[in-house]
N, C-alpha and C positions, 0 to 999 in steps of 0.2 A: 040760630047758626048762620054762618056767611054764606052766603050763594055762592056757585061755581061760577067762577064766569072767566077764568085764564086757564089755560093750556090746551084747548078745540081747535080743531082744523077746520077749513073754510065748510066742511060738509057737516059738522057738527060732531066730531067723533073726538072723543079726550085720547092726547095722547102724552100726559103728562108724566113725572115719576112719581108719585104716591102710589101707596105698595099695602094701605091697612083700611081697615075701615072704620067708618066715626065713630066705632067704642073704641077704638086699638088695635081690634086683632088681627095677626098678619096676614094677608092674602094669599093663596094658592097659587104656585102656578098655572098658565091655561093650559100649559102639554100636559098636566095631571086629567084634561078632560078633553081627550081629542075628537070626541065625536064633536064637540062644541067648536073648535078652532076648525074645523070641516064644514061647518053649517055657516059658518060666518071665514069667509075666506077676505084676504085683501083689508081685514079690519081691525091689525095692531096685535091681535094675539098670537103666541110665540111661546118661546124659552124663557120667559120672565114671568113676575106676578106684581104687573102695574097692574092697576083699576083703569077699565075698559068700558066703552059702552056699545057693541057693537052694534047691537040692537035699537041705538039711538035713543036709549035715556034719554034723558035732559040732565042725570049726574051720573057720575061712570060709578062700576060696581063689582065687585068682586067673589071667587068663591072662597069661603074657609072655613077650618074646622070648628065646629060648636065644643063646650067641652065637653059633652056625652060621647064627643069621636064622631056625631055625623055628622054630611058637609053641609053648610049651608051657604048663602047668598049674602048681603049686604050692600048698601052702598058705603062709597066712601067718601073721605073728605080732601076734597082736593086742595084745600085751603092747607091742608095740615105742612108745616115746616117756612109759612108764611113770618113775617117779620113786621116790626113794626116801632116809629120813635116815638114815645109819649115823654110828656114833662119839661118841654121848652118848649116856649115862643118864636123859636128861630128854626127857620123848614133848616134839614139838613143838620139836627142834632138832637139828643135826646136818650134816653134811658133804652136800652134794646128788649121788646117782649116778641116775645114766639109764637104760634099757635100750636097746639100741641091738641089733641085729645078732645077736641072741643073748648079748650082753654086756652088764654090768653097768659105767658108765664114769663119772669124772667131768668138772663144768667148770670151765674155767680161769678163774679170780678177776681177770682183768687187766680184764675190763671188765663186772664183776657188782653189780649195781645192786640197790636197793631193790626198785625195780621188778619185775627177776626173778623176787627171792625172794618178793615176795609175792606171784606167779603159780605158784610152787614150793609155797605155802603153802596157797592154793587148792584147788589139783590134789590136792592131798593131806588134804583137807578141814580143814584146820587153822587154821581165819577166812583174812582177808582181807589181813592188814599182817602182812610180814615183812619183817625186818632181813638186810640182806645183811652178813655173815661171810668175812671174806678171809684170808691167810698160812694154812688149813689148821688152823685152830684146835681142828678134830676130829678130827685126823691124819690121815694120808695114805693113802690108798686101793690099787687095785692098781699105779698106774704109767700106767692107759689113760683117756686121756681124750676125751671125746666132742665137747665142743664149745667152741669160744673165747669166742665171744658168745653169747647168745639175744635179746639186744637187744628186751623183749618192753616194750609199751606200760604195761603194770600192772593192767590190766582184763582182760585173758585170763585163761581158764576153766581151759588147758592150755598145759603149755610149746608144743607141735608147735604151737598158731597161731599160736606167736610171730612172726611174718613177717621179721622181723629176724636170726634164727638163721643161726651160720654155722658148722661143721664145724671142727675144731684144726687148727691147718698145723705143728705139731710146736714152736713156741715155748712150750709150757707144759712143768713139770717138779715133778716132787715138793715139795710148799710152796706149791704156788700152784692148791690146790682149793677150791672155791668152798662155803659154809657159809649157813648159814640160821638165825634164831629167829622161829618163828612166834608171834605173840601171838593164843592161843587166842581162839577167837568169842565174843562175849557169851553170858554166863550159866554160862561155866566159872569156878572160883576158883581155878586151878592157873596162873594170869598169874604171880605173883610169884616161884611158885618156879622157871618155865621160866626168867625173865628172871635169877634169881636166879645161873643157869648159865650165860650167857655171858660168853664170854672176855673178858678186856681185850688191846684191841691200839691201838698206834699209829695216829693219824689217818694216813691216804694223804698226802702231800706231793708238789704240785704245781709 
């Protein structure tokens, strides 16, 4: 598994948004257990169910229900809704995979927008405007795909805010992974030769 090692405060305490834990399951709020937000005061827990470490883990961890109904503990994965370009030569473009569940996945191109991509480009510090890349133009990945939509406005920081995201229902198939070219942020001169690597493909016909 990836180590944690982004979203800690200078003191060491996760205060990031992951909300499950590294099998999936969703987190509990911490007001479900206030003696606990009592013992540990001043330390991120609240009216939410992010994964916390007040206690100074070294990975932040959460409570939830088992499915017998009792509650138990967990850590989680802070990695989870991570991103990532594989399948070009050229930094700043590539086939988009996810982390999801302990797996690395991609998304399905049936409904991948500019928009997306250039919230794929963001998250990934790679400026602002990215070109969305459809038919698999970076080859084809392992076969697992994460999500069908992300339907993400284009101003998102990260894909997880996307509000619009919706999980595969099994219609996507090898060829149809969704691609990216980031066009790097002002004051890089490596614009021409990213752009210079993308594929040619057929306009969408409607």
């Amino acid at each position: 598994p990836l180590s944690c090692s982004e979203g800690f405060t200078e003191l060491g305490y996760y205060n990031g948004t992951v909300s499950q834990t590294d099998s999936g399951a969703p987190c509990l709020k911490w007001t479900e257990f206030p003696d606990y937000v009592m013992q540990y005061p001043g330390r991120g827990l609240g009216d939410h169910s992010y994964c916390r470490n007040p206690d100074r883990e070294s990975n932040p961890w959460c409570f939830f229900r088992q499915n017998s109904g009792a509650i138990g503990w967990a850590y989680c994965d802070c990695h989870q809704g991570a991103a990532r370009l594989v399948g070009s030569s050229a930094s700043g473009s590539g086939r988009v995979e996810v982390y999801l569940n302990g797996q690395w996945g991609a998304v399905c191109d049936s409904h991948w927008t500019d928009r997306d991509a250039s919230v794929i480009c963001r998250q990934l510090g790679l400026g602002d405007i990215g070109s969305a890349v459809q038919r698999s133009q970076f080859g084809s990945g392992s076969g697992l795909f994460h999500y069908e939509r992300l339907g993400c406005r284009g101003d998102e920081n990260t894909l997880s805010t996307c509000r619009s995201r919706t999980f595969v229902t099994g219609d996507c198939s090898h060829g149809n992974e969704a691609a990216v070219v980031c066009a790097p942020p002002e004051g890089q001169c490596d614009f021409h030769s990213v752009m210079a690597t993308r594929p040619e493909y057929p306009p969408t016909t409607h």
